[in-house]
C-alpha positions as CSV (number, residue, x, y, z in Angstrom):
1,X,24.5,-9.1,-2.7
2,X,21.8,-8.0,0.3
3,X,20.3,-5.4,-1.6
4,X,19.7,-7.9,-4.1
5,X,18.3,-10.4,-1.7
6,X,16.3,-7.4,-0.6
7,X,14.8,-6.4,-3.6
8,X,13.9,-10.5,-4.6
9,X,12.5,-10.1,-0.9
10,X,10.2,-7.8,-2.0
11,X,9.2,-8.9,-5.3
12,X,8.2,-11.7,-3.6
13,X,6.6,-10.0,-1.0
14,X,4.5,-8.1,-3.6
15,X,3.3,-10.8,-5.6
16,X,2.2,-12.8,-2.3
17,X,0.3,-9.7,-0.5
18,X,-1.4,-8.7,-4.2
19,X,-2.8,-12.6,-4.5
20,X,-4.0,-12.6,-1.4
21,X,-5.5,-9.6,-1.1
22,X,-7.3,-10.2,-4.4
23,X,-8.6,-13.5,-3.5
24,X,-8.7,-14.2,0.2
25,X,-9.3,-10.8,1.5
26,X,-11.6,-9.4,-1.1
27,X,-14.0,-6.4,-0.4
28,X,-16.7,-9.2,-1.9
29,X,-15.3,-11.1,0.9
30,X,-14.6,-9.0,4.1
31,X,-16.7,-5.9,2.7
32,X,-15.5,-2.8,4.0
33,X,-12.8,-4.3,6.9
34,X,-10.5,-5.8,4.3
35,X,-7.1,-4.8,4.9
36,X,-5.2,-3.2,1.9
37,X,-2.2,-4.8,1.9
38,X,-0.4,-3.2,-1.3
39,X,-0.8,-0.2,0.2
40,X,0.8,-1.5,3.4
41,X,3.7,-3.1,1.1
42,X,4.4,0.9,-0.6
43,X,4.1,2.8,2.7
44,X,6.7,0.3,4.3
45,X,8.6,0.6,1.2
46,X,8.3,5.0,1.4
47,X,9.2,4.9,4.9
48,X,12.0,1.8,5.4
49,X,13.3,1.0,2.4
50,X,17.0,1.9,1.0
51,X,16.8,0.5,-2.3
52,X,17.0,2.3,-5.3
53,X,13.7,0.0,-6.9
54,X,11.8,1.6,-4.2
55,X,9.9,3.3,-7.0
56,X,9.2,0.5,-9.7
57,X,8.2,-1.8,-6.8
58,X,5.3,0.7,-6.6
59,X,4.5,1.7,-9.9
60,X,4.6,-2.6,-10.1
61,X,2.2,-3.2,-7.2
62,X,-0.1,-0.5,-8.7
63,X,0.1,-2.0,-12.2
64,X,-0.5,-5.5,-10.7
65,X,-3.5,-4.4,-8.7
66,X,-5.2,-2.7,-11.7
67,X,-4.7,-6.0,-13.5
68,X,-5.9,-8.4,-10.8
69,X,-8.9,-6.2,-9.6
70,X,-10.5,-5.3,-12.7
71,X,-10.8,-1.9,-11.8
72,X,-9.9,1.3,-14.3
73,X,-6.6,0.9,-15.7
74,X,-4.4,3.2,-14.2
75,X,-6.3,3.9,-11.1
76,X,-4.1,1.8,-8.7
77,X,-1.0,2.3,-10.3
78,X,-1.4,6.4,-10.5
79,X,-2.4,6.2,-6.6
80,X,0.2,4.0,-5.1
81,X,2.7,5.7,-6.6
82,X,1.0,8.7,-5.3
83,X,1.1,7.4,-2.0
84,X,4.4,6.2,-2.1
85,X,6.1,9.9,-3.2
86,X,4.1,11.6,-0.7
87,X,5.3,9.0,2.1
88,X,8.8,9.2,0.5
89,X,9.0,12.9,0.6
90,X,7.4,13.2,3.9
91,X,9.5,10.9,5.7
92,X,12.4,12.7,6.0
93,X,10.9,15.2,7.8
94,X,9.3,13.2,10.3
95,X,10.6,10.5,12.7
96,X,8.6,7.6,11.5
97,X,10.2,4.9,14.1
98,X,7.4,4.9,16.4
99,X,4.2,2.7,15.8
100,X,1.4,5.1,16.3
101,X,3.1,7.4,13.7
102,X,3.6,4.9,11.4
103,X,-0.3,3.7,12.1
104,X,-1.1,7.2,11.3
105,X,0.6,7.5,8.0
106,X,-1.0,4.3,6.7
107,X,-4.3,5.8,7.9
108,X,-3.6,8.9,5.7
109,X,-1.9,7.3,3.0
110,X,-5.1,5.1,3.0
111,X,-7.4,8.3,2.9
112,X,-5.2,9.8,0.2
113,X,-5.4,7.0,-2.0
114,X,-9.2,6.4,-2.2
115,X,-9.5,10.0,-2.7
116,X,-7.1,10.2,-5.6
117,X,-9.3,6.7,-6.5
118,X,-12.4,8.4,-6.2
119,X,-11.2,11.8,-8.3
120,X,-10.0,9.4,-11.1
121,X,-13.3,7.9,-10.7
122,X,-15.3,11.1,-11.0
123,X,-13.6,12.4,-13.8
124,X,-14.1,9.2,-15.7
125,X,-17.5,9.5,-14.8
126,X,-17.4,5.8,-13.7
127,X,-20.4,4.9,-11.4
128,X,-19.9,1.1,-10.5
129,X,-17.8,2.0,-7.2
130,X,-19.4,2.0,-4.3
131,X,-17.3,4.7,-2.0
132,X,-18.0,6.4,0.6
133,X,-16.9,8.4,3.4
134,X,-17.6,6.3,6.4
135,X,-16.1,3.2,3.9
136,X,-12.5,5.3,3.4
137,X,-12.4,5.6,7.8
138,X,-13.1,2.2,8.2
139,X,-10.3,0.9,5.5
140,X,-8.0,3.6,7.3
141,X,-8.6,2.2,10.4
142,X,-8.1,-1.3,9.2
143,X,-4.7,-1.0,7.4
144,X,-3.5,0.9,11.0
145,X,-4.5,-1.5,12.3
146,X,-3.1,-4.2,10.7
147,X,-0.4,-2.3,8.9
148,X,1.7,-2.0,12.3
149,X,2.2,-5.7,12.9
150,X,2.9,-6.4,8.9
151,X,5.7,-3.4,9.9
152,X,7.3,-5.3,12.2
153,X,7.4,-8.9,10.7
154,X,8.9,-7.4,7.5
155,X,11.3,-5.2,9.0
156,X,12.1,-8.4,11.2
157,X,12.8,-10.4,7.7
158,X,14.2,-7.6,5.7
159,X,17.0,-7.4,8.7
160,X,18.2,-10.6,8.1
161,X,19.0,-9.9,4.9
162,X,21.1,-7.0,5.6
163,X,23.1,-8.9,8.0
């Protein structure tokens, strides 16, 4: 029953971080310091998570953030899930408990996904993205940033429903 309640948890979870980060905190809004909180959502879910939906909650997030944004289809979804086997696979070989490696992993999961963005973007020969360098950093440093506190409140809610 709490793996259930887990994985409604984090349905839930995705739905509410995708709608806000499509509306509230925008790049038209917050330009390049808006905090990619998808990405945050898969990363917790490569590094924490024990269920078995581990890997349709991100193919889902990156399906629902191609639909919301607008953007190419595929992009999102090919890159999260990216992200989240690279996190996955990496993760148990690396003691991810401590905050500053877990800042560090969103920071390069982060980089890795706007690169993988920005190859699907220059093979499709797509020129309406606006991407650069110094713009990649600056999200990286704003989902560590903001990543490590989002860590702790869902691994705060997530234990209650293992209890």
């Amino acid at each position: 029953m709490n793996k259930y309640l887990s994985i409604i948890f984090f349905v839930f979870l995705s739905v509410i971080f995708i709608s806000i980060q499509t509306t509230l905190l925008s790049s038209r809004n917050l330009g390049y310091f808006s905090p990619d909180l998808n990405l945050i959502l898969i990363v917790f879910l490569a590094i924490f998570s024990e269920i078995r939906g581990g890997f349709f909650l991100a193919l889902g997030n990156g399906y629902m953030m191609d639909v919301l944004s607008g953007n190419l289809p595929g992009t999102f979804m090919i890159s999260r899930l990216s992200a989240y086997l690279l996190v996955r696979s990496g993760s148990n070989h690396v003691y991810l408990r401590k905050a500053l490696v877990q800042g560090l992993v969103i920071f390069f999961a982060t980089i890795f996904t706007w690169i993988f963005i920005l190859a699907i973007i220059t093979i499709k020969k797509d020129n309406s993205f606006d991407i650069t360098a110094k713009s990649i950093l600056i999200q990286g440093i704003v989902n560590a940033l903001v990543g490590i506190p989002i860590f702790w409140m869902i691994h705060k809610v997530n234990a209650r429903f293992q209890k």
